[in-house]
RONU-47265 format. One line per 2 residues: number of its first residue (from 0); their letters; for each residue x, y, z of N, C-alpha, C, O. Coordinates in Angstrom, 1 decimal. Layout:
% residues N
NUM = a = X Y Z X Y Z X Y Z X Y Z ~ ...
END
This chain:
% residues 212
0 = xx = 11.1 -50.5 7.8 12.1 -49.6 8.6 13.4 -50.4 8.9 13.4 -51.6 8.9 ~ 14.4 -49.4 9.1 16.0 -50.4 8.8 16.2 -50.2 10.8 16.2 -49.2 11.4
2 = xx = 16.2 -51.2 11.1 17.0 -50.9 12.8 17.9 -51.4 13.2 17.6 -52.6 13.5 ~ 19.0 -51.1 13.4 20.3 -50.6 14.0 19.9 -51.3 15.0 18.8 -51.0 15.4
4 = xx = 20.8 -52.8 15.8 21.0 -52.8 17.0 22.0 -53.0 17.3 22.8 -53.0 16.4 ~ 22.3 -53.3 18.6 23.5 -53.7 19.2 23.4 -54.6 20.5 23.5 -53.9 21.5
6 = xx = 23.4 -55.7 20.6 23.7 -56.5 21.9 24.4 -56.9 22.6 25.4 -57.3 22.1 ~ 24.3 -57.2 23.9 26.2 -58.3 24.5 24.7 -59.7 24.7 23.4 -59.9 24.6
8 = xx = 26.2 -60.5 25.1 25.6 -61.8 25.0 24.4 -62.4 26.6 23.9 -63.5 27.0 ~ 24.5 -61.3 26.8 23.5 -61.3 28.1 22.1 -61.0 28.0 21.3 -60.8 28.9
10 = xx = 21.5 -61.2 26.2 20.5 -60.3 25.5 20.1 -58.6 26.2 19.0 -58.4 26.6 ~ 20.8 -57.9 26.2 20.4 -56.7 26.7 20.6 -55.6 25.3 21.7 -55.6 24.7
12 = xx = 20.0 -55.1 24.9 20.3 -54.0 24.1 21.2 -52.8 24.7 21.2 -52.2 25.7 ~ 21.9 -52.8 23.7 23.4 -52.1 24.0 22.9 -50.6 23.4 22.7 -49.6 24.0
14 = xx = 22.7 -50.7 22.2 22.2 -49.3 21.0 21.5 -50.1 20.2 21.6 -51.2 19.6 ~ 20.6 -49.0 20.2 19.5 -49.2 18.9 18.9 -47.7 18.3 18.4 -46.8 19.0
16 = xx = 19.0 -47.6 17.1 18.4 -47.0 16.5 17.0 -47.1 15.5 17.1 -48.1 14.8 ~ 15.9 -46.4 15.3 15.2 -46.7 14.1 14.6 -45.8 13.6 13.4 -45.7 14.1
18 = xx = 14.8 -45.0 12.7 15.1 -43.7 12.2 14.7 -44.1 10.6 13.6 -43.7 10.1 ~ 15.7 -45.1 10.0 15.4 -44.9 8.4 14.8 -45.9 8.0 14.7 -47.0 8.5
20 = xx = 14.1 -45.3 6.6 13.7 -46.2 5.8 14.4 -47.9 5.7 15.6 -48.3 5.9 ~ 13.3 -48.5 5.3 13.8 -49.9 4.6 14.4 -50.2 3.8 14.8 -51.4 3.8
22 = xx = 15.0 -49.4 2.4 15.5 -49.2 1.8 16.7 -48.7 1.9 17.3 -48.6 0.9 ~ 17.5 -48.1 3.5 18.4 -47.3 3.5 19.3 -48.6 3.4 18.8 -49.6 3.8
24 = xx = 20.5 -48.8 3.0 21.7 -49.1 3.4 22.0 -49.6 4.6 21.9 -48.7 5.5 ~ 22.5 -51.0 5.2 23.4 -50.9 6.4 24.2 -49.8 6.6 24.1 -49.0 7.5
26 = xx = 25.1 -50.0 5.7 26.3 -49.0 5.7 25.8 -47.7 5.9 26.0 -47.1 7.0 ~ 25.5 -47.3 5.3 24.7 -46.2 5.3 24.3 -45.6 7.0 24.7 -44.5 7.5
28 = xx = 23.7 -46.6 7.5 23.1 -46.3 8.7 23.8 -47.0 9.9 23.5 -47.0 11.1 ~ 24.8 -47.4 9.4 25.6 -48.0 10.8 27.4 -46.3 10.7 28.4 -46.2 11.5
30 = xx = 27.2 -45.6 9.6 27.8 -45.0 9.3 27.2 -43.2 10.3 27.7 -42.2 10.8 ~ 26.0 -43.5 10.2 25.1 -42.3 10.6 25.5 -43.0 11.9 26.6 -42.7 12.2
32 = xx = 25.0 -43.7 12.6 25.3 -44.0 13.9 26.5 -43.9 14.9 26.4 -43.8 16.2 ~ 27.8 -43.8 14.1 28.9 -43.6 14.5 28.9 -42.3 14.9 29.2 -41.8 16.0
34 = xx = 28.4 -41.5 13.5 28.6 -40.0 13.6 27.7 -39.0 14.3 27.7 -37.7 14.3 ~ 26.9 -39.8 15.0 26.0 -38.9 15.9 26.8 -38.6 17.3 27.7 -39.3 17.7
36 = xx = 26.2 -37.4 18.0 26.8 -36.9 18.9 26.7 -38.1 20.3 27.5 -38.1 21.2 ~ 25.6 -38.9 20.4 25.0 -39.6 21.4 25.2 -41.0 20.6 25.1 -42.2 21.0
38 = xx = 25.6 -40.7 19.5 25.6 -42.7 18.8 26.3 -43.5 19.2 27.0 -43.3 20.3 ~ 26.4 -44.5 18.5 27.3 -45.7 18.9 28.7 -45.4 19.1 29.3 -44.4 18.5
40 = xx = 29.1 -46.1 19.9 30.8 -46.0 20.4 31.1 -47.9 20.4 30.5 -48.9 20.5 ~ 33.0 -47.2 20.0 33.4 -48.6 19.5 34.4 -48.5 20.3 34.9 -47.5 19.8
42 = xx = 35.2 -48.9 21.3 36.9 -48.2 21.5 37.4 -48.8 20.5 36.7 -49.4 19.8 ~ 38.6 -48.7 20.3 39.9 -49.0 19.4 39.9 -50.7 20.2 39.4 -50.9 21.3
44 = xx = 40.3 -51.4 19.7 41.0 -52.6 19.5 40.1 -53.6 19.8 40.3 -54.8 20.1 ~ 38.6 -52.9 19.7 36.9 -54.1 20.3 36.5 -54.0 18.6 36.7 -53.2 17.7
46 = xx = 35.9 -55.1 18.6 34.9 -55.1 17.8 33.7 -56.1 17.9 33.6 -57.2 18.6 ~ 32.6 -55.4 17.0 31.2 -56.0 16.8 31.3 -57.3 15.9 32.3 -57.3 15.1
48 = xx = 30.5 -58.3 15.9 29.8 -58.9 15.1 29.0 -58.3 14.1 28.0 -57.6 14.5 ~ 29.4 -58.5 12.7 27.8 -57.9 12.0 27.9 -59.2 11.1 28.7 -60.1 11.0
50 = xx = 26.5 -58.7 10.2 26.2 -60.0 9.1 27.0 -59.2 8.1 27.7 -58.2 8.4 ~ 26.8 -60.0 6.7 27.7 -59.9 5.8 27.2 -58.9 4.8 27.6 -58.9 3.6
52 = xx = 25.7 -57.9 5.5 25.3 -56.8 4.8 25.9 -55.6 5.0 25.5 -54.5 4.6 ~ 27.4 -55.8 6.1 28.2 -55.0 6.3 29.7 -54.8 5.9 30.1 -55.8 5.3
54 = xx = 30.2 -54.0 5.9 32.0 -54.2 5.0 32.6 -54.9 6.6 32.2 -54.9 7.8 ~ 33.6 -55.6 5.8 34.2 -56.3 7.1 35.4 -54.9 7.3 36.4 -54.8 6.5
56 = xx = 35.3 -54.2 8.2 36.5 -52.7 8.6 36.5 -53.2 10.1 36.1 -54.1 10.7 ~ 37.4 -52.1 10.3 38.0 -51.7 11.9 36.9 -51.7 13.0 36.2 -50.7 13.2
58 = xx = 36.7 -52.7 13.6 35.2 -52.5 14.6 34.1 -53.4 14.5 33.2 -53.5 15.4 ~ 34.2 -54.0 13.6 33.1 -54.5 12.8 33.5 -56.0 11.8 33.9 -55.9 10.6
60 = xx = 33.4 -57.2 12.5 33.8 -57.8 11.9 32.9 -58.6 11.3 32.1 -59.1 12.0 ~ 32.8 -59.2 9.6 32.0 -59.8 8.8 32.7 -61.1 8.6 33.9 -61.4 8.9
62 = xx = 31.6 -62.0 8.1 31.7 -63.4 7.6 32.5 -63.2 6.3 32.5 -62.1 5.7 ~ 33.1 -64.2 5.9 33.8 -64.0 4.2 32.1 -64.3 3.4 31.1 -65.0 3.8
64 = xx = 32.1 -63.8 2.2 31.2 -63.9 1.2 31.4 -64.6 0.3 32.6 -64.9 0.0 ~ 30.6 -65.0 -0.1 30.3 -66.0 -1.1 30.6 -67.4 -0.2 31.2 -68.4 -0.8
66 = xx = 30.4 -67.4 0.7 30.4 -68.8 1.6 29.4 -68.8 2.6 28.7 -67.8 3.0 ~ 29.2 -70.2 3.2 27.9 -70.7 3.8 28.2 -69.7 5.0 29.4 -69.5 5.4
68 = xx = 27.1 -69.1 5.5 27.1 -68.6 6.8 25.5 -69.1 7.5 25.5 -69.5 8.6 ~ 24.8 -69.1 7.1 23.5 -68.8 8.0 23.9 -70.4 8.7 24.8 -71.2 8.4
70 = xx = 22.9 -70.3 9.7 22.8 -71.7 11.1 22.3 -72.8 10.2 23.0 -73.9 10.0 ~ 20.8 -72.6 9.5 20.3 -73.6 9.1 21.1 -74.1 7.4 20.6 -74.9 6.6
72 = xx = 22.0 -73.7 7.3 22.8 -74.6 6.4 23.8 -75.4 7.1 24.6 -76.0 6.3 ~ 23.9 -75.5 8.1 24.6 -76.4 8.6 24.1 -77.5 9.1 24.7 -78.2 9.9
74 = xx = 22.5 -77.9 8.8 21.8 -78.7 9.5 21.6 -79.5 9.0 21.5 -79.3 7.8 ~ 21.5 -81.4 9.4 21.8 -82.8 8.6 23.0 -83.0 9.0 23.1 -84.2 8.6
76 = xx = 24.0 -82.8 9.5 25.0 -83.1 9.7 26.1 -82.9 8.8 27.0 -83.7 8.7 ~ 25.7 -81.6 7.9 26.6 -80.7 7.2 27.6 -80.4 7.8 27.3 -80.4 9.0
78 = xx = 28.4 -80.1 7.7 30.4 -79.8 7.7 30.7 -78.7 6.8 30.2 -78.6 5.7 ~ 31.3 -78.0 7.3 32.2 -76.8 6.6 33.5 -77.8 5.9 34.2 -78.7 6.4
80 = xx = 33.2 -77.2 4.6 34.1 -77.6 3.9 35.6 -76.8 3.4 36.3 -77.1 2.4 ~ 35.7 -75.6 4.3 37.0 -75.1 3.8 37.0 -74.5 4.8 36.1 -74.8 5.7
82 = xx = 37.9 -73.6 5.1 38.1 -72.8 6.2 37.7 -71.4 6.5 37.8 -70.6 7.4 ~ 37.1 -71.4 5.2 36.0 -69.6 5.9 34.9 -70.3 5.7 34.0 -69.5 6.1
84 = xx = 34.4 -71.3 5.4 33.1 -72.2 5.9 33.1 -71.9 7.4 32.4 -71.1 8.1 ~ 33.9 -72.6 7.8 34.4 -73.0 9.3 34.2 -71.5 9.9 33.6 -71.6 10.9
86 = xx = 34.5 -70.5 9.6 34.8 -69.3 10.2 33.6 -68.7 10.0 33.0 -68.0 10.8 ~ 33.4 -68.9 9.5 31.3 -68.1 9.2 30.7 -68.7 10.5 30.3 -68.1 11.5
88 = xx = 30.7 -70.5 10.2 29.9 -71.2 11.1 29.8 -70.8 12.7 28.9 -70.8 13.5 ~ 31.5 -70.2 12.9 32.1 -70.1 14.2 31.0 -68.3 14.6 30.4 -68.0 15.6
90 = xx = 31.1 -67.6 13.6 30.6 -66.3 13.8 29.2 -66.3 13.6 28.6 -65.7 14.5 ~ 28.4 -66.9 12.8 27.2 -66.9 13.2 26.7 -67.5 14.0 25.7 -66.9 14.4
92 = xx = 27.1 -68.9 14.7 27.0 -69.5 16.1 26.7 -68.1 17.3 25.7 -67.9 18.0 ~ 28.2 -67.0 17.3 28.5 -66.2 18.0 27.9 -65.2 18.1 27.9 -64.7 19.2
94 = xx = 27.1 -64.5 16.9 26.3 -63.5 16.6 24.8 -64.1 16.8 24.0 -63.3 17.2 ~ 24.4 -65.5 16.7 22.9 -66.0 16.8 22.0 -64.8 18.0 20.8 -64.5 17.9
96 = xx = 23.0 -64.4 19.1 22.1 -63.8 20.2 21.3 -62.5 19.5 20.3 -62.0 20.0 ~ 22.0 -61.7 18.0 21.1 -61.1 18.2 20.1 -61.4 17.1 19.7 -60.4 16.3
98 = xx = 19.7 -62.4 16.9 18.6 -63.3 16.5 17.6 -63.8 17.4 16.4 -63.8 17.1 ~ 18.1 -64.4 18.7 17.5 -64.3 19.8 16.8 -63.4 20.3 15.7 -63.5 20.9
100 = xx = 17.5 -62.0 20.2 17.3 -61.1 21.1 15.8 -60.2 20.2 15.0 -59.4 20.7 ~ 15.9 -60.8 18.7 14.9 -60.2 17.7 13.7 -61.0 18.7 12.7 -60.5 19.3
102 = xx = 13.9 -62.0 18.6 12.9 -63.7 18.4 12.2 -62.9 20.1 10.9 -62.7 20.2 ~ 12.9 -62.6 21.0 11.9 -62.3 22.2 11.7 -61.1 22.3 11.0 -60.9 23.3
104 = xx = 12.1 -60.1 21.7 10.9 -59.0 21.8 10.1 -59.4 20.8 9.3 -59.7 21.7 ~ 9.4 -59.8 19.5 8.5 -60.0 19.3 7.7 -61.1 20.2 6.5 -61.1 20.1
106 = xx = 8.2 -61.9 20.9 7.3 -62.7 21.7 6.5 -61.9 22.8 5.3 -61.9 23.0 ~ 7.4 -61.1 23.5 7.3 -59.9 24.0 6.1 -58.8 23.9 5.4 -58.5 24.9
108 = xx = 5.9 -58.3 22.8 5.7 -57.5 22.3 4.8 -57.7 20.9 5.3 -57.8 19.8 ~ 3.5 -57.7 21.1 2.6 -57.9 20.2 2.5 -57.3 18.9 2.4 -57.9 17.8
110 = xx = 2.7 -55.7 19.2 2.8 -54.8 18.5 3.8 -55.0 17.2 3.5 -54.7 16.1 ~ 4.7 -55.6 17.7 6.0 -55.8 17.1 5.7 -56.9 15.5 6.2 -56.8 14.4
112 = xx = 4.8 -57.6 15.9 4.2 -58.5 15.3 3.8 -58.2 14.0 4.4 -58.8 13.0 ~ 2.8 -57.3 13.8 1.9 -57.0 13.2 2.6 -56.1 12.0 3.8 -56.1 11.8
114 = xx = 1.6 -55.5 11.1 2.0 -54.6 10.5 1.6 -53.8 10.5 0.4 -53.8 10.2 ~ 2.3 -52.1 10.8 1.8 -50.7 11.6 1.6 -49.9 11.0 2.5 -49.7 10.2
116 = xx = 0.8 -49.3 11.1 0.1 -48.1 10.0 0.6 -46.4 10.4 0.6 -45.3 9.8 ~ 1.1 -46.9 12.0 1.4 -45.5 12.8 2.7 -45.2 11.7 3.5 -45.9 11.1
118 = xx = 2.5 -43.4 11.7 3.7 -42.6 11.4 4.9 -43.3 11.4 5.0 -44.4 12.1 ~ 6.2 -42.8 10.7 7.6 -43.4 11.5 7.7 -43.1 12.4 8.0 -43.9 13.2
120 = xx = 7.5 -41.7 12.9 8.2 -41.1 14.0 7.4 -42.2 15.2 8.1 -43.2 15.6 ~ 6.5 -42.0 15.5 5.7 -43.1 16.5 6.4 -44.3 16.3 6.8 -44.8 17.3
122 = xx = 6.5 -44.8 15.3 7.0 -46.1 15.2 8.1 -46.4 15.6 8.4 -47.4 16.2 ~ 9.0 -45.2 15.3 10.9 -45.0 16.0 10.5 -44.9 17.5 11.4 -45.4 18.2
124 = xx = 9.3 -44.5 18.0 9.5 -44.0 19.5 9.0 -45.7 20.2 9.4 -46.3 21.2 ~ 8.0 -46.4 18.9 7.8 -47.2 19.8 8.9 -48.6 19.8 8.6 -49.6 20.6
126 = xx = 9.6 -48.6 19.3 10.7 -49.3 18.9 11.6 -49.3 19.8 12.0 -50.4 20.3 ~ 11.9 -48.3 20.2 12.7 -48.1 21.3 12.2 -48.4 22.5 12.8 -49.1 23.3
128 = xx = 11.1 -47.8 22.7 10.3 -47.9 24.0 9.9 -49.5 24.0 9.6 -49.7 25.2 ~ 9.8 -50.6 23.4 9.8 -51.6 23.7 11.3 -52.2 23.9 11.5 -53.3 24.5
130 = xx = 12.4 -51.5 23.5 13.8 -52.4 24.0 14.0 -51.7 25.0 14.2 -52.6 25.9 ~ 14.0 -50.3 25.7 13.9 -50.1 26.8 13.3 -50.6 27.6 13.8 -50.3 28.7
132 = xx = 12.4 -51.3 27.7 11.4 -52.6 28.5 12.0 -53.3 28.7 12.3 -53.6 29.9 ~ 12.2 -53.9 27.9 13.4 -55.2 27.6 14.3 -55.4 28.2 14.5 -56.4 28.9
134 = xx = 15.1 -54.5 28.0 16.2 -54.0 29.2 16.2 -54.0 30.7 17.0 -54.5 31.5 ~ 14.7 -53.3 30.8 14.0 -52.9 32.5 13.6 -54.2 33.1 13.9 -54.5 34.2
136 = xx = 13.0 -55.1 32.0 12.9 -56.6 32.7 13.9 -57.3 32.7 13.9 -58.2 33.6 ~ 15.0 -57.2 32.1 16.1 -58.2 32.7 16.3 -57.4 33.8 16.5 -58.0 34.8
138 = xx = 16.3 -56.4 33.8 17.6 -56.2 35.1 16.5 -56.4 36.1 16.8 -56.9 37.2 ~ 15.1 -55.9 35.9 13.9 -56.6 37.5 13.9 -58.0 37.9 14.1 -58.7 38.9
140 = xx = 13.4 -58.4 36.5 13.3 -59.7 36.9 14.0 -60.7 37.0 14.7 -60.5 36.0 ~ 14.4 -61.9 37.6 15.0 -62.4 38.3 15.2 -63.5 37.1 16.3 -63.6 36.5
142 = xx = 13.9 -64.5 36.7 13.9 -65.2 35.2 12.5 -64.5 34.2 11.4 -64.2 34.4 ~ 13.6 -64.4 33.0 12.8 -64.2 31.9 11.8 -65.1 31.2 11.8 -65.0 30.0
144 = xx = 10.8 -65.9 31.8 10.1 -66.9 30.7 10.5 -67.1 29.3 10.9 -68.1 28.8 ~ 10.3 -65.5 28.5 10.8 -65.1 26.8 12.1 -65.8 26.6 12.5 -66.1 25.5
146 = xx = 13.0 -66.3 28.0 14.2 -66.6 26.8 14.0 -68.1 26.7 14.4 -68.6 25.7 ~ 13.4 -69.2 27.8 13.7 -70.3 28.2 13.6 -71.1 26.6 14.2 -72.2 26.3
148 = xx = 12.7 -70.3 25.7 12.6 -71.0 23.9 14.3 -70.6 23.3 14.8 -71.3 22.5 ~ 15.0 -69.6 23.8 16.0 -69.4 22.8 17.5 -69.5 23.8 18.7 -69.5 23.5
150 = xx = 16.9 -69.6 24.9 18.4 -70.3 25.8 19.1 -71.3 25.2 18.3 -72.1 25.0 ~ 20.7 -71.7 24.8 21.2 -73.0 24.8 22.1 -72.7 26.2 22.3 -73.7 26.9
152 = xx = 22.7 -71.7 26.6 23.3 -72.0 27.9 23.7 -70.8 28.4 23.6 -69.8 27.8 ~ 24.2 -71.0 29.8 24.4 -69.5 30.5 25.1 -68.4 29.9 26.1 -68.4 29.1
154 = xx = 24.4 -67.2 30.3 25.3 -66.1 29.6 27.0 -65.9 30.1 27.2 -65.7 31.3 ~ 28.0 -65.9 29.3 29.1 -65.7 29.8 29.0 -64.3 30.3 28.3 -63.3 29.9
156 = xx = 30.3 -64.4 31.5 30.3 -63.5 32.4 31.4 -62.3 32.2 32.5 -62.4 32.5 ~ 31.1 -61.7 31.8 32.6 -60.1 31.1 33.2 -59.6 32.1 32.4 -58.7 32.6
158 = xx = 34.4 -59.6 32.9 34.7 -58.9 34.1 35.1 -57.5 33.3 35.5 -57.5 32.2 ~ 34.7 -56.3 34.2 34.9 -55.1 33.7 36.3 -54.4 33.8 37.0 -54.2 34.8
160 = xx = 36.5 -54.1 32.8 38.0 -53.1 32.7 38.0 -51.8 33.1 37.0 -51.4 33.5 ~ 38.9 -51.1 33.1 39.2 -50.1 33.3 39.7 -49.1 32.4 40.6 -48.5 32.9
162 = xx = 39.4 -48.8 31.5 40.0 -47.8 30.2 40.4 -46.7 30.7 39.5 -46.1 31.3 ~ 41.9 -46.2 30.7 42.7 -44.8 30.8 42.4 -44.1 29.8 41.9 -43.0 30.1
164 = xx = 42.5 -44.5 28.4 42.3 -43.5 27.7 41.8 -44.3 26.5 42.4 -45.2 25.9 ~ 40.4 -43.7 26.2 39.8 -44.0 25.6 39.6 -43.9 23.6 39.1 -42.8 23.1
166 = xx = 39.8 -44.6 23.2 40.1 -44.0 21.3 39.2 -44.8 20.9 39.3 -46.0 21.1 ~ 37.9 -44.0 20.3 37.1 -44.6 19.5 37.2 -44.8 18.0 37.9 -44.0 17.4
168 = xx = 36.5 -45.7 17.3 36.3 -46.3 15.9 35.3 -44.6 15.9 34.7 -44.0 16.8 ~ 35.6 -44.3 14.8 34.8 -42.7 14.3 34.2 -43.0 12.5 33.8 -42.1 11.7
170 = xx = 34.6 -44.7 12.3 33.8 -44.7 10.6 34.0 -46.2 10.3 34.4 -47.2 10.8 ~ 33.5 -45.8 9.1 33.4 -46.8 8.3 34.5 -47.2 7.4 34.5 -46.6 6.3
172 = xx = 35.3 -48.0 7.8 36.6 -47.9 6.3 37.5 -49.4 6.3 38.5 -49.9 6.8 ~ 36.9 -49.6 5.8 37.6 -51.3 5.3 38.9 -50.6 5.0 39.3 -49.4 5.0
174 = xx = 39.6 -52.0 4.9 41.3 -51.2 4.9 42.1 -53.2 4.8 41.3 -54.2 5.0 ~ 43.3 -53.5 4.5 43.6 -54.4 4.2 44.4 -55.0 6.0 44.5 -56.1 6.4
176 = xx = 44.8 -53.7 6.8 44.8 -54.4 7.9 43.9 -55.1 8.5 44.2 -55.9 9.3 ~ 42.6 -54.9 8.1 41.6 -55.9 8.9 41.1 -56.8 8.6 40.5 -57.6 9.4
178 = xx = 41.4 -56.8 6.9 41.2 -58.3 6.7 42.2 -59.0 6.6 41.8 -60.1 6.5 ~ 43.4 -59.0 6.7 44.7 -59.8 7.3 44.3 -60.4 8.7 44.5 -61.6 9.0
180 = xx = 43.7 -59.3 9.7 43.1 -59.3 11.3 42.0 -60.8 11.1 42.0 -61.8 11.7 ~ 41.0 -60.4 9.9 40.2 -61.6 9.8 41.0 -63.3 9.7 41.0 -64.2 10.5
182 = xx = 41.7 -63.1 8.5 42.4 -63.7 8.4 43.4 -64.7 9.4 43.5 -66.0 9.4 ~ 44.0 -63.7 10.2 44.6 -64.1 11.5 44.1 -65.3 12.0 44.6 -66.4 12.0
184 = xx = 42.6 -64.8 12.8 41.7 -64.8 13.3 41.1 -66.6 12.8 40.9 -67.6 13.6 ~ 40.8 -66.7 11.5 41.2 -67.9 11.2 42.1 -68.9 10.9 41.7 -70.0 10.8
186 = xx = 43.2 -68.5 10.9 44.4 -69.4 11.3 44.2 -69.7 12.8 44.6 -70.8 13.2 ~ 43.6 -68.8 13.9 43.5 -69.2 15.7 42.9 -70.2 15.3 43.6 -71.2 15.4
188 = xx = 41.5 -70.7 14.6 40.7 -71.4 14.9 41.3 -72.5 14.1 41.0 -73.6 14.6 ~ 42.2 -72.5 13.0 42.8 -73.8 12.1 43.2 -74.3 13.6 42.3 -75.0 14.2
190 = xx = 44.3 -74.1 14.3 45.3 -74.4 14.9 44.7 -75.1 15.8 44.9 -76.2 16.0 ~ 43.6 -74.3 16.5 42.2 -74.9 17.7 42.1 -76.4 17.1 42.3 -77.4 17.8
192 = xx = 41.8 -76.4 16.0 41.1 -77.3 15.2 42.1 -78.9 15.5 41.7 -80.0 15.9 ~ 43.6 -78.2 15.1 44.3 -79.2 14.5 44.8 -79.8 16.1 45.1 -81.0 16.0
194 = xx = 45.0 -79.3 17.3 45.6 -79.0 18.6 44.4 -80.2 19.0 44.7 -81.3 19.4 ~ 43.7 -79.8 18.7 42.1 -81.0 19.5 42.1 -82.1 18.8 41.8 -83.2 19.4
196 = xx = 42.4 -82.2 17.7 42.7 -83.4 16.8 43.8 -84.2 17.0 43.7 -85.4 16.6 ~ 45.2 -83.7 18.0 46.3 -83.9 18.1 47.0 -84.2 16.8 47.9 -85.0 16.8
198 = xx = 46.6 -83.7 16.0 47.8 -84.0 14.8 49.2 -83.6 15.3 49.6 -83.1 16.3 ~ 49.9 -84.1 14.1 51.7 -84.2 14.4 52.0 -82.2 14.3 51.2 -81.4 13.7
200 = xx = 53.1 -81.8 14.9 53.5 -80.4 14.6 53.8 -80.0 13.2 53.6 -78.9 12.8 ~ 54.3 -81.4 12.1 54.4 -81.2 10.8 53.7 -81.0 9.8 54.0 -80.5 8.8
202 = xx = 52.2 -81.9 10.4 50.9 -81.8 9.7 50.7 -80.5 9.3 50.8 -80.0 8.2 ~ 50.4 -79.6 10.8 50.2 -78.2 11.2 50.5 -77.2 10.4 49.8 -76.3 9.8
204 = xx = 52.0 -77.5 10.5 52.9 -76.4 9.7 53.0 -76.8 8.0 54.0 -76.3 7.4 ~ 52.3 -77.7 7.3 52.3 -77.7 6.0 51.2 -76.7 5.7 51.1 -75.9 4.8
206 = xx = 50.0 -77.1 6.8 48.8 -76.2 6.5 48.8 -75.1 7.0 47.7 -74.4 6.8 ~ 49.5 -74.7 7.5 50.0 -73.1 8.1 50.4 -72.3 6.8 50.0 -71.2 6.3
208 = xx = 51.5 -73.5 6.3 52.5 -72.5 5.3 51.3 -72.5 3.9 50.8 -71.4 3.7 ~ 50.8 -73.7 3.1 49.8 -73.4 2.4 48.6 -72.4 2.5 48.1 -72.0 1.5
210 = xx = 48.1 -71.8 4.0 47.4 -70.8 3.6 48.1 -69.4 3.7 47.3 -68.4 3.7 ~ 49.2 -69.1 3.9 50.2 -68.4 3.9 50.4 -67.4 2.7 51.3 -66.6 2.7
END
C-alpha cells in the first residue's frame, strides 16, 4: 500500500493518507491529495520536503537526481563532492524526521510490523488509527520513550503566524521558476559555506559567477 504522509519537525503527523495500491505513483497520489475536498493544503510561498520519487514543483521541494542523497552514503567520513551533493546532504539531514517518524510508529505499533492479510479498507482505517494515536500521545504525554532511539536534538520551535489571506498550491506542476528557486537556494548554502570558511570576497564571487 502507497502512504501519503506529512510531518513538522515535532514528529506529529500533519496528513496522511492510505487509500492506494503499491503500485500507484507518488505523483499520482500526492496529486489526488491536493484535489480532495478535506486533502492536503500547501499556502503559496511554503513548501514540503519530498524524496526524489517526486517532481521538484511549487510546494514541494526535491533533491537534484542522479546525485548522492540518502544519509548512509555519507558515512566513513565521505564529503559531498559538488554542490548538489552538498544540497541533497543538507535536505535529507532535514527530511530524516519523516524517517523517524516511520521508525516509531512501527516501534509503536506491532501491527505495523507484520504482514496483513486484512482487507485495504481495514488496513486504510488502521493506518490512520495508529497515527491518530501517535498524535494523542505526544500531546498527553509529557516524554515519549519511542523517540529517545531517534532523537539527535530538540524539536525547533515555529512561532505561529497569522495569514490574511490565504492562496493555496492546488497541483502538481514543475515549472522552471522552481528550479531556479532550487537553485537559489543552493547558492544560500555556497555562500554559508564560504562566509564560515572566511574566504576572501573575490574567492566568493569567482564561484558565484561560475555557477551562474
Amino acid at each position: 500500500m502507497n502512504f501519503l504522509s506529512v510531518c513538522n519537525p515535532n514528529l506529529e503527523f500533519l496528513y496522511c493518507v492510505a487509500r492506494w495500491e503499491g503500485s500507484a505513483h507518488d505523483g499520482k497520489v500526492l496529486r489526488d491529495a491536493l484535489a480532495r475536498p478535506n486533502g492536503l493544503r500547501v499556502l503559496k510561498g511554503n513548501y514540503y520536503l519530498v524524496d526524489a520519487g517526486y517532481s521538484n514543483c511549487e510546494g514541494f521541494l526535491a533533491p537534484f537526481r542522479g546525485q548522492k542523497y540518502h544519509l548512509k552514503e555519507w558515512g566513513g567520513g565521505n564529503m559531498p563532492l559538488t554542490l548538489e551533493e552538498y544540497f541533497n546532504m543538507k535536505h535529507a539531514i532535514a527530511r530524516n524526521v519523516i524517517e523517524r517518524i516511520f521508525g516509531i510508529l512501527k516501534m509503536r505499533w506491532a501491527i505495523l510490523r507484520e504482514t496483513s492479510w486484512f482487507s485495504p479498507e481495514v488496513v486504510t482505517q488502521l493506518v490512520n488509527a495508529c497515527c491518530l494515536m501517535h498524535n494523542f500521545i505526544k500531546l498527553e504525554q509529557g516524554v515519549d520513550t519511542f523517540e529517545w532511539d531517534y532523537r539527535d536534538k530538540e524539536p525547533e520551535q515555529h512561532p505561529s503566524t497569522i495569514v490574511e489571506k490565504i492562496e493555496l498550491i492546488s497541483g502538481v506542476h514543475p515549472s522552471q521558476d522552481w528550479t531556479q528557486f532550487r537553485s537559489f537556494l543552493l547558492l544560500q548554502f555556497l555562500c554559508t559555506v564560504l562566509v564560515c570558511k572566511n574566504l576572501p570576497d573575490v574567492k566568493c564571487l569567482d564561484l558565484l559567477l561560475s555557477l551562474h
